[in-house]
N, C-alpha and C positions, 0 to 999 in steps of 0.2 A: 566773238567767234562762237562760243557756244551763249544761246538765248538763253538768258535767265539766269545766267550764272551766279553773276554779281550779285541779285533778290539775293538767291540759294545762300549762296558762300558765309551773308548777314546774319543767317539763323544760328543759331546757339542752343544746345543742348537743354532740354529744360532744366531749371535750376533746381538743385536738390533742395535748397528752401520749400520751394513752392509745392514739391512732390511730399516733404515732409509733413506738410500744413495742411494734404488733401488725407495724407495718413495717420495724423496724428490720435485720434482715437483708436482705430484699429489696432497699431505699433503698440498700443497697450493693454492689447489683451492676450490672452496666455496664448501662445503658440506651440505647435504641434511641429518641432524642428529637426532637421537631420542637418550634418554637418559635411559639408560635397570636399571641403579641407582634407578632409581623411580620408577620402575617396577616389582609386584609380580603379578605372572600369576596362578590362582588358579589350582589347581591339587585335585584327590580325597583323599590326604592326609591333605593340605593345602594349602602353596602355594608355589612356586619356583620364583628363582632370578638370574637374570645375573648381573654382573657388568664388565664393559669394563677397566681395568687398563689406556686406554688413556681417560677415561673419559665419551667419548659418541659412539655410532654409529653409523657410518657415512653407509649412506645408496645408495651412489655412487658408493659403494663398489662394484669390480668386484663379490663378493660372492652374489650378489641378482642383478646379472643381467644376462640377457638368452643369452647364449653365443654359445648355439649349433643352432640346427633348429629343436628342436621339443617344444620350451616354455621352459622348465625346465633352475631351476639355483640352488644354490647351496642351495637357501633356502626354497627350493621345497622339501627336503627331511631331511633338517636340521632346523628346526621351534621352536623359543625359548619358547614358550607357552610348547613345549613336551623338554626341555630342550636339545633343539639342537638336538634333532633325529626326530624320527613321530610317532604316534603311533595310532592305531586301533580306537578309539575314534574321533580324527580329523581327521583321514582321508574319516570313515563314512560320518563326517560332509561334506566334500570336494567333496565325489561323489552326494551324494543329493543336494546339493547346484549347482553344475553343471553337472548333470546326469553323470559322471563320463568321463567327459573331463579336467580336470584341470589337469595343466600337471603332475605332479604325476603320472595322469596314462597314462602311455605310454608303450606298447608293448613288448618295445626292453629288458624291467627287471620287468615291474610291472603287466605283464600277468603271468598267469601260465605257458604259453608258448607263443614265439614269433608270433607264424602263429597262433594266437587266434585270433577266431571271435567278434569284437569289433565293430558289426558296429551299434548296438545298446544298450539301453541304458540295457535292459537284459541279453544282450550278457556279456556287459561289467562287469555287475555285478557277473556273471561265471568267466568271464575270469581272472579278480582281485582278486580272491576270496583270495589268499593266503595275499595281500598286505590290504585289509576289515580287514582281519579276523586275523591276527596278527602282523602285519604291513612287511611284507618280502619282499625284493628283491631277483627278478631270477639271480644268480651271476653262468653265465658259464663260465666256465674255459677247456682246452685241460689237456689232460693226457700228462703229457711230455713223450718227445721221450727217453730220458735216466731217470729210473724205475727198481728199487727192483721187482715190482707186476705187477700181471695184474688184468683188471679187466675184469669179469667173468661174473655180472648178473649185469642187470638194472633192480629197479623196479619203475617205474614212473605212480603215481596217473594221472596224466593226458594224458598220452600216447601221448607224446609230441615227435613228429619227429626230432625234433634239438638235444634231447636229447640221446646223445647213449656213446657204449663204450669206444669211442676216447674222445667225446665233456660231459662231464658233466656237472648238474646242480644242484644249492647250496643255498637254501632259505636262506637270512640270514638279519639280524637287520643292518639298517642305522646306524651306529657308531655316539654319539654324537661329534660336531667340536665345541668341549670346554673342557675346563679344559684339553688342548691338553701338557703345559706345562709339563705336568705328565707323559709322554708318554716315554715307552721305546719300542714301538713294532708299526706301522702303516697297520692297517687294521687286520681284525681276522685272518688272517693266516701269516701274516707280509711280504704280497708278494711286499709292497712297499717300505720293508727295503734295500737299498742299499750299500752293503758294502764300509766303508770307509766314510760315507756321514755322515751327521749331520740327525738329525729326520727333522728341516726347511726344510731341500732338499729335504728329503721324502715326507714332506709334499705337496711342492712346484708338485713334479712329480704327487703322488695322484689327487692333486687340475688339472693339463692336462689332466690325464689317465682320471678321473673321467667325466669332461668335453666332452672328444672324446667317453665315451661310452656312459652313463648314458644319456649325454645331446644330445648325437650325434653330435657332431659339424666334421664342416668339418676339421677346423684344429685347434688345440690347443693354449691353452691360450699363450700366449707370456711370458717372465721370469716375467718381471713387475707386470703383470696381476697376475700371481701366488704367485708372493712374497705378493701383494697386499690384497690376501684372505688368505697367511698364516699369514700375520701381524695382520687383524683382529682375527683369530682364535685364535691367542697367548695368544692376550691380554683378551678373555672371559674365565667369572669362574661362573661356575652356580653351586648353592646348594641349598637343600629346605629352605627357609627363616622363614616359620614357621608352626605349625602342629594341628591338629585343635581340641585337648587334648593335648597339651602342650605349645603351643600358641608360642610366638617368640623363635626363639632359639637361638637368640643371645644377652641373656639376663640374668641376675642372675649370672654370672661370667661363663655363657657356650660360643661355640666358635663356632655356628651352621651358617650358612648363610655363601655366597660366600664372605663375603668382609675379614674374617679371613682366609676364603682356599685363597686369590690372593696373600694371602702374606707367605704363607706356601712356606716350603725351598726346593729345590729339586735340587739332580743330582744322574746322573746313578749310580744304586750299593748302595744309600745312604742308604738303610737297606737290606743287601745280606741274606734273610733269607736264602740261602742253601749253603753257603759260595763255591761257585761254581768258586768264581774269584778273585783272592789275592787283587786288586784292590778294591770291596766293602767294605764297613764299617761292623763293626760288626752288627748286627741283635740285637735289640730290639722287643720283640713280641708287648710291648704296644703301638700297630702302631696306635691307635686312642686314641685323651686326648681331644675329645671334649666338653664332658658333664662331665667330670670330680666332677668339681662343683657342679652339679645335683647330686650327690650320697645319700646326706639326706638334700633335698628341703624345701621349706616351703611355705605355702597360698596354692589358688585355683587349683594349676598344681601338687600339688605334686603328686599325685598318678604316674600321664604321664611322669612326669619327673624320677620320681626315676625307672619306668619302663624304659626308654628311657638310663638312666646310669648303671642300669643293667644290659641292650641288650650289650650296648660297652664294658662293663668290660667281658663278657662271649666272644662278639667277639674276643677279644687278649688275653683269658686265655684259655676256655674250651679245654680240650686235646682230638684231633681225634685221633685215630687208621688211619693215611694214608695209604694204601692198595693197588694195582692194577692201581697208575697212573703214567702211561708214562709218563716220565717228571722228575719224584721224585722215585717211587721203584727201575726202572731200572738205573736210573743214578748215584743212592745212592749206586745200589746193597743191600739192604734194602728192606726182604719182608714185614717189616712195621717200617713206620716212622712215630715216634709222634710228631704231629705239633700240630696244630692251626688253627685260620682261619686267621688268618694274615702270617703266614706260605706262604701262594700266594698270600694272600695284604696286602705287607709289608712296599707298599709306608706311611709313615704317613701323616696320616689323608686325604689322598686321596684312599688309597685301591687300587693302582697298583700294578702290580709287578716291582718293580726297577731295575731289569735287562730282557731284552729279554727271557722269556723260557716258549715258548707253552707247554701247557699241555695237555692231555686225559683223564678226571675226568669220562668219562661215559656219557656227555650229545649227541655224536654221536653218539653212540652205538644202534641195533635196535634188539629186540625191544624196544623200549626206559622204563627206569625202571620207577616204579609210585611215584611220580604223573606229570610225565611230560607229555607234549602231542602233537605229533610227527605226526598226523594226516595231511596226504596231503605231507609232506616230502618224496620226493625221497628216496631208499635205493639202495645199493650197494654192492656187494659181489665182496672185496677184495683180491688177493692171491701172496700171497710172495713166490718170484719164490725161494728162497735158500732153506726156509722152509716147503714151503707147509701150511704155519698158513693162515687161513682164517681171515676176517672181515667182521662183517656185519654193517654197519655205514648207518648215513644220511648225511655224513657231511665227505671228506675223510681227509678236513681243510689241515696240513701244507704239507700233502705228496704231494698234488699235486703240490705244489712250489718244494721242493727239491725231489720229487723224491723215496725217502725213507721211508721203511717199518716201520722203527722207529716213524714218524712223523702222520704215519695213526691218525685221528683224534682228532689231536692237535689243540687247538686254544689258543689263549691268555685270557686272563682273563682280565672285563674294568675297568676302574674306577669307583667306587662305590659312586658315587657324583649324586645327584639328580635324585635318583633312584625312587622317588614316581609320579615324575612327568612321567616316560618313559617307565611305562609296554607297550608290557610282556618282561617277561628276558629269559638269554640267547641268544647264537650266533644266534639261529634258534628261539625265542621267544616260545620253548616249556614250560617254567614258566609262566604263566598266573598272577602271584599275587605272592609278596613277600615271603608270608607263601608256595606257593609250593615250591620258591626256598630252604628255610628253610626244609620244608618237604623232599624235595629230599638229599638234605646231611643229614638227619638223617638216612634217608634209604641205601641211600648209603656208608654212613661210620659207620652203627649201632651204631649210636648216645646212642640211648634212652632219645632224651630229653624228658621233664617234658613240658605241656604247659603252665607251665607258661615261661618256657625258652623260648618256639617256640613263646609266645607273647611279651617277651623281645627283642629277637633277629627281630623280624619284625619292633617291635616302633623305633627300633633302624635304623635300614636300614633306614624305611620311612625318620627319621629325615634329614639322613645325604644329 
């Protein structure tokens, strides 16, 4: 049902042997460490937490150090304060703080457009405006030469010369480089998945690619160097640690905070919600058991808490009407399939999907449905040369990797781990706040939730 699955499913984590044996001189030399264990970084929910499974972080680490030649490193875009992504908030801070020099902001993906006028400090405040104001990166990509569609119209807010109908461009959210253990898919359109490979390797090539373009370096990181910043990335699990109406959460027999996700179990398939691949395990909807405990609380949290068990028990039971997404109608053959919302995060208790399978939920689509907010985003008018079907997207996501009319704005779906710490959401950060991602799937799959459901399903998110 889904192509490739089975290859997929086969790969296996790289072995910490093997990542040992690439680090094993480095691991012994003196390290410049801080400890992420003792560390809760306030957010406007509470506050969030890393913990490093070797213990501490070592801050030698080729991931925080400038490896290209414009300043940037890896932790220039990946910032544990925003739970390993960036987000609009710090990055305000970052241009006021140095009138908008810090390498962050760099041209070559953090202007609107490349040949942006930067040469002041108001210039620069235009030119960034997209990476200000919802934290995006400019991601262009070629139309491949071999293509279902053509494309037909550009419409670009900033009438950007680079941008046309060979060369496209694709605002999109820093991916957090944590809780990477989870991962069945590298990058929102999975264009660093290599068939045959292990997700390490993928990682491994991401952490070069990333480096040669992002950073610009002249020439890419070495294997070492790259095993060296996916060994730290393995080892970090970031979750909110506590909420500030429900206070710690990993407390009272609940399982909230990253030191219970570093030991959560995982391999490819291990919950196949769409039984796509003989290989997966059966599908369990109750993909999250963290607040479990919290169902009928007791003392000064109870109100937070029992809203907070509410939210997770509605997340892996409430039955959507699935409708019109690529992914799941067309591959089911199913003009409606009744899921769930674990139904596409069915990793448990981390909210992956466990096997590879981009979807088209509608967050590309233009004009974008309410309440999302797609303002400044490119759009594109798509055309399938067998069919003649049009697209209108902000985002054309997987097609432009394979090619195919099928794939038109497909992305992956991330891991739902320390979500309060790293608005806004979505690929394109068109969710501003929890509640419009909530909002938006009501609308989109004519929910009819209650709010008090849409204030359960939010405590809950924020928690996780």
């Amino acid at each position: 049902m889904f192509r490739g699955i089975r290859d997929f499913v086969s790969r296996k984590v790289l072995s910490l042997g093997f990542l040992l044996t690439c680090l094993g001189f480095a691991l012994a030399l003196p390290a410049n460490t801080f400890d992420p264990n003792l560390q809760d970084f306030p957010d406007p929910s509470g506050t969030v937490r890393t913990v490093s499974t070797t213990g501490s972080v070592d801050t030698s680490n080729p991931f925080f150090q400038s490896m290209g030649t414009n300043g940037r490193a890896c932790i220039s875009c990946h910032q544990p304060s925003d739970a390993w992504t960036v987000t609009p908030r710090h990055i305000r801070e970052r241009f006021d703080k140095t009138e908008g020099l810090d390498p962050i902001f760099r041209p070559v993906d953090g202007s609107n457009c490349p040949s942006a006028d930067v040469s002041t400090e108001h210039a620069r405040e235009r030119a960034y405006s997209m990476l200000l104001n919802k934290g995006l990166i400019r991601i262009s990509i070629s139309v491949p030469a071999i293509r279902e569609f053509e494309v037909t119209a550009v419409h670009d807010a900033f009438n950007c010369p680079e941008t046309t109908q060979q060369q496209l461009a694709m605002f999109r959210r820093p991916l957090p480089s944590t809780n990477l253990s989870f991962l069945s898919t590298v990058m929102w359109d999975g264009r660093e998945n290599a068939p045959g490979k292990t997700i390490a390797l993928d990682l491994m090539q991401q952490s070069k690619d990333a480096t040669l373009g992002h950073a610009q370096a002249v020439t890419a990181p070495t294997d070492l160097q790259a095993a060296q910043i996916v060994a730290f990335e393995l080892a970090l699990f970031t979750a909110q640690s506590s909420d500030l109406a429900a206070g710690r959460l990993n407390i009272d027999g609940a399982k909230g905070g990253p030191e219970a996700l570093s030991t959560q179990p995982f391999h490819l398939g291990i919950n196949d919600s769409f039984g796509g691949d003989p290989t997966g395990d059966p599908f369990n909807p109750n993909v999250f058991t963290i607040f479990e405990a919290w169902s009928d609380p007791h003392g000064a949290y109870e109100e937070a808490r029992e809203a907070i068990a509410r939210g997770e028990k509605l997340f892996n039971t409430l039955v959507i009407p699935i409708t019109g997404v690529a992914g799941i109608n067309d591959a089911l053959n199913s003009d409606v399939f009744m899921g769930t919302c674990t139904t596409c995060h069915d990793t448990p208790n981390s909210g992956n999907h466990s096997l590879s399978v981009p979807l088209n939920i509608g967050i590309t689509d233009f004009p974008a449905l309410a309440p999302l907010d797609t303002d400044g985003l490119p759009h594109y008018t798509l055309v399938c040369k067998a069919t003649g079907k049009e697209f209108h997207v902000t985002d054309p996501g997987r097609a432009l990797i394979s090619g195919k009319c099928v794939d038109i704005g497909k992305t992956k779906g991330p891991i739902l781990r320390g979500l309060a710490a790293r608005a806004p959401y979505f690929h394109n950060g068109s969710a501003a706040t929890l509640l419009d991602v909530v909002n938006f799937y009501d609308v989109r799959f004519h929910l009819g939730l209650s709010e008090r459901q849409k204030v359960d399903l939010v405590a809950f998110l924020r928690a996780l």
